[in-house]
C-alpha positions as CSV (number, residue, x, y, z in Angstrom):
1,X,-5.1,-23.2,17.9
2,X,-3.8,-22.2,14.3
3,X,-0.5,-21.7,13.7
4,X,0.8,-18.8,11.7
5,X,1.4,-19.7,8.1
6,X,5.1,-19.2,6.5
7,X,5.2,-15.8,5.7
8,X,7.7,-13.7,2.6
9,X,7.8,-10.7,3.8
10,X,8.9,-8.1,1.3
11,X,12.4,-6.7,0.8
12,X,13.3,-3.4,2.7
13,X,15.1,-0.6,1.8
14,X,17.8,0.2,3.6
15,X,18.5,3.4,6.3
16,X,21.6,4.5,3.6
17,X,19.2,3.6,0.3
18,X,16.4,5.6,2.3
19,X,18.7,8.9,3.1
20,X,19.6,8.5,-0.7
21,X,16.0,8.3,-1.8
22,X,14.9,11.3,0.3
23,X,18.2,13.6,-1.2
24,X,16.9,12.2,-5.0
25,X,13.3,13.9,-4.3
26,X,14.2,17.0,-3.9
27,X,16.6,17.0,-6.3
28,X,13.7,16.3,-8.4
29,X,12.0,18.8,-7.0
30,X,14.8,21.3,-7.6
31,X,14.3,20.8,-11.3
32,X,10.5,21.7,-11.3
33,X,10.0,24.4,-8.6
34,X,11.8,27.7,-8.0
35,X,12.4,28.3,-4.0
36,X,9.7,30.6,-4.1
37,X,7.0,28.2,-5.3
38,X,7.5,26.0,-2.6
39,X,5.3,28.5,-0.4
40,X,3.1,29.0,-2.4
41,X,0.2,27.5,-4.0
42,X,-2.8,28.1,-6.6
43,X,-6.4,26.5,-6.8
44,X,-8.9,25.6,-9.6
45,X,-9.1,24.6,-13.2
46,X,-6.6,26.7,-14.6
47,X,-6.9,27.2,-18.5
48,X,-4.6,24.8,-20.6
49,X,-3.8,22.6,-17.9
50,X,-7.3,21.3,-16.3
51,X,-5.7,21.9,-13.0
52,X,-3.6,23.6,-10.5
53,X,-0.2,24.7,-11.8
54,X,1.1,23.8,-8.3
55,X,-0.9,20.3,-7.9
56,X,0.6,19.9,-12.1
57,X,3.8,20.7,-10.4
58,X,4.1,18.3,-7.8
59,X,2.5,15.5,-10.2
60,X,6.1,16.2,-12.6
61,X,8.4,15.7,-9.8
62,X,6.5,12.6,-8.5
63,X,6.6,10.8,-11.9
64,X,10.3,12.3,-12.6
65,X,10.9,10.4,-9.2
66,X,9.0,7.0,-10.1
67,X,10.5,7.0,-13.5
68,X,7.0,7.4,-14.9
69,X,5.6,8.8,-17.9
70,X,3.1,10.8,-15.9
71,X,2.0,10.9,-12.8
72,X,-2.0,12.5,-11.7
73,X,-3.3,13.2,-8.2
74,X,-6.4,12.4,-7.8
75,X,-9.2,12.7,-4.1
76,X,-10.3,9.7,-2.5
77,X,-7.0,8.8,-1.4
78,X,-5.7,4.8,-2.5
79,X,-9.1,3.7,-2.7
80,X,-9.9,6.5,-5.5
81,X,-6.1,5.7,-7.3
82,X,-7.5,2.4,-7.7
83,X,-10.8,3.7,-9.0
84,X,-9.6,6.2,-11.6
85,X,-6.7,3.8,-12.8
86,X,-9.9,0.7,-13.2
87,X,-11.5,2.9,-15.2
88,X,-9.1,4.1,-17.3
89,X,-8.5,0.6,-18.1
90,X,-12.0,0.1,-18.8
91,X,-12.1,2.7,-21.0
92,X,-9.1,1.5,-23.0
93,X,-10.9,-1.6,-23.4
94,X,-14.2,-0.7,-24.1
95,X,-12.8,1.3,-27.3
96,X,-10.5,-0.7,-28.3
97,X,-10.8,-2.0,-32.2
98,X,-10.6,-5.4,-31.8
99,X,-14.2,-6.7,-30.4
100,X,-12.0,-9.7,-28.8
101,X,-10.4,-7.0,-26.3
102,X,-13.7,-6.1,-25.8
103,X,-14.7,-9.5,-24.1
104,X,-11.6,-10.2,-22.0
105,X,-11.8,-10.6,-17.9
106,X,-9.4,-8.9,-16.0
107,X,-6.8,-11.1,-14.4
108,X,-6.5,-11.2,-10.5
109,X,-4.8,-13.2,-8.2
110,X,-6.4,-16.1,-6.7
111,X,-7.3,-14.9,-3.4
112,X,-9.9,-12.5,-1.0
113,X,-9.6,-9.3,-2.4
114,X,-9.0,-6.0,-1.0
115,X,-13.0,-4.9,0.4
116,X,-12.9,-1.9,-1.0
117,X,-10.7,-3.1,-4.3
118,X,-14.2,-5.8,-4.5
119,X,-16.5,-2.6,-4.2
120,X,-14.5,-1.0,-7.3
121,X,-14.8,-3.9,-9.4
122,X,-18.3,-4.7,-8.7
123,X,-19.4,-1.2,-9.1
124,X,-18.1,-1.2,-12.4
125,X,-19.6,-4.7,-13.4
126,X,-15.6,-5.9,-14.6
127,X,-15.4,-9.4,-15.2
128,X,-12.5,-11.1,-13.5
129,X,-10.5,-14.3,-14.3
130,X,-8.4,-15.8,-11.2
131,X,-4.6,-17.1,-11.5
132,X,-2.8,-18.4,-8.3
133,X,0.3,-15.5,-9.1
134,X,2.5,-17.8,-6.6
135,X,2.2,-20.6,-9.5
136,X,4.9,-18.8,-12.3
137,X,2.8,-21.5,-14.7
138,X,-0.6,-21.4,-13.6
139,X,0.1,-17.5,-14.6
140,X,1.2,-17.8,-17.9
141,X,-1.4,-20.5,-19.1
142,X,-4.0,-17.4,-17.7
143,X,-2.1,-14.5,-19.3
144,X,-2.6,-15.9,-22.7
145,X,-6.2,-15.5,-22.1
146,X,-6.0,-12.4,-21.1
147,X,-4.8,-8.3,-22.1
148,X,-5.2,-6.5,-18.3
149,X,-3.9,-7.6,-14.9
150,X,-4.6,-6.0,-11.5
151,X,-1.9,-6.9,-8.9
152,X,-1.9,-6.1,-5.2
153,X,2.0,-5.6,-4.3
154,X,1.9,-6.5,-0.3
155,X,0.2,-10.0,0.2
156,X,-3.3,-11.0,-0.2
157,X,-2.9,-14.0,1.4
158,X,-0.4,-14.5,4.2
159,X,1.1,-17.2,2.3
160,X,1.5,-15.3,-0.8
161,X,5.4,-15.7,-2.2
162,X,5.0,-14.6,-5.5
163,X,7.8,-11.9,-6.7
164,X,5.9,-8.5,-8.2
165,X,8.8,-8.1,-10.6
166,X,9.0,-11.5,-12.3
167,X,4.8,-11.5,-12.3
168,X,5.3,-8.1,-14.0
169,X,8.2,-9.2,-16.4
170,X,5.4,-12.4,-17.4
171,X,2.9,-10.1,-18.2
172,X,4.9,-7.8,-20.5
173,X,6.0,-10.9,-21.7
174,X,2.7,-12.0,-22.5
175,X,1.2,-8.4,-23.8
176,X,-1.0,-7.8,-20.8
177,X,-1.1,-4.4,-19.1
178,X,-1.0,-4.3,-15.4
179,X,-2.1,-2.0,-12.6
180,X,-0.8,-2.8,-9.1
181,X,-1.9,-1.4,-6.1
182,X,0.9,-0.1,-4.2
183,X,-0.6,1.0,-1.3
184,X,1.5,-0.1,2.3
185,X,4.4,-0.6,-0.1
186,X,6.1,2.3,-2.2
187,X,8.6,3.7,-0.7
188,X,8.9,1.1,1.9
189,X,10.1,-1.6,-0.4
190,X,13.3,-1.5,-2.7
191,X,11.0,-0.8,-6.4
192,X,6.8,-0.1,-6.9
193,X,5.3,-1.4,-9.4
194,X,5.8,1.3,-12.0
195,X,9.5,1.1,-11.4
196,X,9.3,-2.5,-12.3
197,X,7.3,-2.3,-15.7
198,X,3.9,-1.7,-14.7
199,X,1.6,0.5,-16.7
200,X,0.2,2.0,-13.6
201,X,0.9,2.3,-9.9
202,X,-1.9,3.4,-7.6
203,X,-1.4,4.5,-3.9
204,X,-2.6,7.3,-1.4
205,X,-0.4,9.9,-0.2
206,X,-2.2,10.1,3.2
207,X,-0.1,6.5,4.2
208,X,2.5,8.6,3.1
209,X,2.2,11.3,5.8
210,X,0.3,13.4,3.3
211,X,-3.0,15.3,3.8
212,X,-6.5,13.3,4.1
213,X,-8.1,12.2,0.9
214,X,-5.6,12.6,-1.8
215,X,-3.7,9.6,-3.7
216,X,-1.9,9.2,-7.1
217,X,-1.8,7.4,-10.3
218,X,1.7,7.3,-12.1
219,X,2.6,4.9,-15.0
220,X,1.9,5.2,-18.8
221,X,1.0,8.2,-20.8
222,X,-2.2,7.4,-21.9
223,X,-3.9,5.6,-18.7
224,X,-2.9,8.5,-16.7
225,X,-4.7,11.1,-19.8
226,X,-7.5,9.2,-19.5
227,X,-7.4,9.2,-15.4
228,X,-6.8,13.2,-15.8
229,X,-9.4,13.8,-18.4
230,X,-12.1,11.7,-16.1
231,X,-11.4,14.2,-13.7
232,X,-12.2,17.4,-15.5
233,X,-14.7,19.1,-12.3
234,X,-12.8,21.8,-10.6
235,X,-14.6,20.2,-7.2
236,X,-12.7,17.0,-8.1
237,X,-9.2,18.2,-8.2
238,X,-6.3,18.1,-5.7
239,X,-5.8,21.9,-5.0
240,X,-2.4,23.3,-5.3
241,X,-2.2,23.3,-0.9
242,X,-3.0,19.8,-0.7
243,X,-0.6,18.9,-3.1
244,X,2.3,20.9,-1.8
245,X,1.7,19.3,1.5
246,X,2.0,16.0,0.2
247,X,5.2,16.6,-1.0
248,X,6.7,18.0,2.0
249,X,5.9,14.8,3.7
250,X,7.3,13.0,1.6
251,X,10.4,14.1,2.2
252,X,11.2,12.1,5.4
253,X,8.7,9.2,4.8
254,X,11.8,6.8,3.2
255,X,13.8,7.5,6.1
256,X,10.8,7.1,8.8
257,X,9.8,3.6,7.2
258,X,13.4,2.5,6.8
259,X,13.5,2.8,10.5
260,X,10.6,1.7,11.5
261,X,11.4,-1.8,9.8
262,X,14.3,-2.2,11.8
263,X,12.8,-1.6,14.5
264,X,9.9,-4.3,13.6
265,X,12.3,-6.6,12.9
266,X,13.8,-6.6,16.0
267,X,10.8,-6.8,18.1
268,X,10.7,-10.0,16.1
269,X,13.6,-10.9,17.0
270,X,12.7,-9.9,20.8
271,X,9.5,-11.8,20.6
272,X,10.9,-14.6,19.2
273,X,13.7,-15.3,22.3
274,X,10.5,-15.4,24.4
275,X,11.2,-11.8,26.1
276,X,7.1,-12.0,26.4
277,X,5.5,-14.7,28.2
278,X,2.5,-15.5,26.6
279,X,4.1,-15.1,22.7
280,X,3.6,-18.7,21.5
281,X,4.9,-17.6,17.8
282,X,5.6,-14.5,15.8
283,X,6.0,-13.5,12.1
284,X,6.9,-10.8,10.1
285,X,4.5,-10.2,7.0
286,X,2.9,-7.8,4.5
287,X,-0.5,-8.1,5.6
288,X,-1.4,-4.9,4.4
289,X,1.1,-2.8,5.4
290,X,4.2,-4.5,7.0
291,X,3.7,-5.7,10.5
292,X,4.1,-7.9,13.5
293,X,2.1,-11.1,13.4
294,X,1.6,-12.3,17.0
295,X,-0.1,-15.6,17.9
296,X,-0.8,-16.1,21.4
297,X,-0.7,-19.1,23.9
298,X,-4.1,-18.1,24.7
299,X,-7.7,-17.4,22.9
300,X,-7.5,-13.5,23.9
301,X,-6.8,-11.8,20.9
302,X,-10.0,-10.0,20.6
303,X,-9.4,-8.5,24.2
304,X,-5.9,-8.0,23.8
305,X,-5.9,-4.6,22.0
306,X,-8.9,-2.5,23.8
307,X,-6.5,-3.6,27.1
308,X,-3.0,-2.3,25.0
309,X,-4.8,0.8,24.5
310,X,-5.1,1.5,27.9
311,X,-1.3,1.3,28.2
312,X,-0.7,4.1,25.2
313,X,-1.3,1.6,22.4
314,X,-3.1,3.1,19.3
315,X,-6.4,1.6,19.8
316,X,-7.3,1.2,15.8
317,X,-5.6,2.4,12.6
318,X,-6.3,5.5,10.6
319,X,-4.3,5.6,7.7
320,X,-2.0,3.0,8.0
321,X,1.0,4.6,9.0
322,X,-0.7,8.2,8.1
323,X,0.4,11.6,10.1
324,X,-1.8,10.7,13.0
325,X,-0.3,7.0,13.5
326,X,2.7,7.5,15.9
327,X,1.7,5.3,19.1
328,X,2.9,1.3,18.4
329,X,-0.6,0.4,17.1
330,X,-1.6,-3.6,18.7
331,X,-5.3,-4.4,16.7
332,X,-6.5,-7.2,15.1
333,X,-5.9,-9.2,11.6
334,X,-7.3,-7.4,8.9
335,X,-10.6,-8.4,7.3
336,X,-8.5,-10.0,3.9
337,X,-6.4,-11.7,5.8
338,X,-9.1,-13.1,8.2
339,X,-11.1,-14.4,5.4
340,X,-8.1,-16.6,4.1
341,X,-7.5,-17.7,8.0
342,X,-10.1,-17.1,10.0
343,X,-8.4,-19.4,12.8
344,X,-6.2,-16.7,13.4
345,X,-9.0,-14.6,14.5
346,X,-9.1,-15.4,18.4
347,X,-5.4,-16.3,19.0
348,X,-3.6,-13.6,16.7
349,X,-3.1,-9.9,16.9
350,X,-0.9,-7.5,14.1
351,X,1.7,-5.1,16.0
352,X,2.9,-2.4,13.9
353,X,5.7,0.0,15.7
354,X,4.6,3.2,14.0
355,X,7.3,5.5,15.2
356,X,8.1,3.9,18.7
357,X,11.2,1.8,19.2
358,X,11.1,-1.3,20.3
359,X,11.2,-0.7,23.9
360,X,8.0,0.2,23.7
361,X,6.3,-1.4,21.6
362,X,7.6,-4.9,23.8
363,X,6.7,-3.2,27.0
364,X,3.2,-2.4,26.0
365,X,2.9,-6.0,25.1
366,X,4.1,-7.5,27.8
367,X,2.0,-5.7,30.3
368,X,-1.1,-6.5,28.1
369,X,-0.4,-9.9,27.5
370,X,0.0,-9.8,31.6
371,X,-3.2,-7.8,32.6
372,X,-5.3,-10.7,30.7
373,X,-3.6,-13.4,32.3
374,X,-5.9,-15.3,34.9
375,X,-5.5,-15.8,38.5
376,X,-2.6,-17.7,39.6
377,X,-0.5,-17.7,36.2
């Protein structure tokens, strides 16, 4: 049996910062929309601005709200932020002056990256240098060698300590540019990376209650020009609709994720007095987005979900806390954070609350845990 590792989770915002957050968006959207133009919305490449006026729209309220230079919607949700932010990066490298720049790696963390993060990179033949980010020393001595970081905010490894803002302040420290992936943390946590420095943040809206497929990129000027002028194909642009309705879920997405970790927290807390039989230990961590880690006293964590379904679990993710996510979802570790501990793979399961209370989400454990217990027990 593997114990769970020590887990730092990150900070959470909260329920009075979260109402604050939510009335701050709109006043920010109060500066760049009239009342009407919130119920309405254009489509296609529109002359001078490559774009939707409405979709242009949104994107100056969301970087007006980030405190970013610019902000630039882009399809293929986080996974395509990622993308068009990597090769922006590229791009500035590639043309830069100096043929040294030319010849740097890009510096990531010491640890299994994200799958489809490792398609990105591969697809686009980068060349990557590894630091251990949790080692504050170890990460400078690499940041001399290098002018681009990529950072993954939530944790890589369920061990991972290291503090986004102090990595961040190294690297400016050091001249390197960064892009962090914020996915399963903006808006969840206190600051995202371009709040805290960071020449680029890349996330998808659909985690954020938005509609399928779209993300964003928001940081400097000119990584976000190059993101928009990559983008140029009228087939390739979020349409005025789309972004419109991201925005309008937006508005109660702080709130919703204020609550819901409270409410994981104290099925922690619940799990942790032994309210389950069958619980042998329990964590809170980041492991992708912010969740339950529950190690049983038994090997049935492969069986354990498919039979939680049955009860009114969510029986896998979709988004990751997207529109369609509101049952307490009980599923396996994720593939990252199996391939740093795959010991956890029989004996652990990841409860996320979604938009139940705790209640709930302890019941539907409890009479899982309970229907795979054997004769007699």
């Amino acid at each position: 049996m593997t114990a769970l590792p020590t887990t730092f989770p990150l900070a959470t915002v909260p329920l009075q910062d979260a109402i604050a957050r939510q009335f701050r968006l709109l006043e920010c959207t109060a500066v760049h929309f009239e009342g009407q133009e919130l119920f309405t919305a254009d489509a296609g490449v529109v002359p001078g601005l490559g774009r939707p006026r409405t979709t242009a729209r949104v994107e100056a309220v969301l970087a007006d709200f980030l405190g970013a230079e610019d902000a630039a919607l882009v399809q293929g949700a986080g996974t395509g932020a990622i993308r068009a932010a990597l090769h922006a990066m590229a791009r500035a490298m590639a043309r830069s002056a100096d043929p040294r720049e030319r010849e740097r790696e890009l510096l990531i963390h010491r640890a299994p990256v994200y799958r489809t993060t490792a398609t990105t990179l591969r697809g686009m033949g980068v060349r990557t240098a590894e630091a251990d980010f949790n080692d504050p020393d170890a990460l400078r001595t690499a940041l001399a060698r290098s002018r681009w970081a990529y950072i993954q905010h939530t944790r890589q490894r369920l061990g991972d300590s290291y503090d986004l803002g102090e990595v961040l302040a190294a690297c400016r420290e050091a001249g390197v540019r960064t892009v962090v992936d914020d996915n399963y943390a903006v808006l969840r946590v206190p600051s995202c990376g371009v709040e805290l420095g960071a020449d680029a943040s890349c996330f998808s809206l659909f985690k954020l209650h938005g509609p399928e497929g779209v993300g964003i990129v928001a940081g400097a000027r000119d990584l976000v020009a190059r993101v928009r002028a990559d983008n140029y194909s009228g087939g390739g642009q979020v349409q005025g609709h789309q972004a419109l309705d991201a925005l309008r879920a937006l508005t109660h997405v702080p709130v919703m994720w204020s609550i819901q970790s409270q409410v994981t927290q104290e099925v922690a807390d619940r799990l942790a007095a032994g309210e389950v039989p069958g619980v042998a230990e329990v964590r809170i961590a980041n492991a992708q987005d912010r969740c339950l880690l529950v190690r049983l006293d038994r090997p049935v964590a492969r069986e354990l979900p498919g039979v939680a379904a049955g009860f009114g679990a969510a029986p896998h993710p979709v988004g990751a806390n997207s529109r369609y996510e509101i049952a307490p979802l009980i599923h396996r570790l994720s593939a990252s954070c199996l391939d740093d501990s795959p010991g956890l793979a029989d004996w652990t399961v990841r409860v996320n609350p979604m938009r139940a209370g705790a209640d709930l989400v302890v019941g539907l454990l409890r009479r899982a845990v309970d229907a795979l217990a054997e004769p007699g027990e």
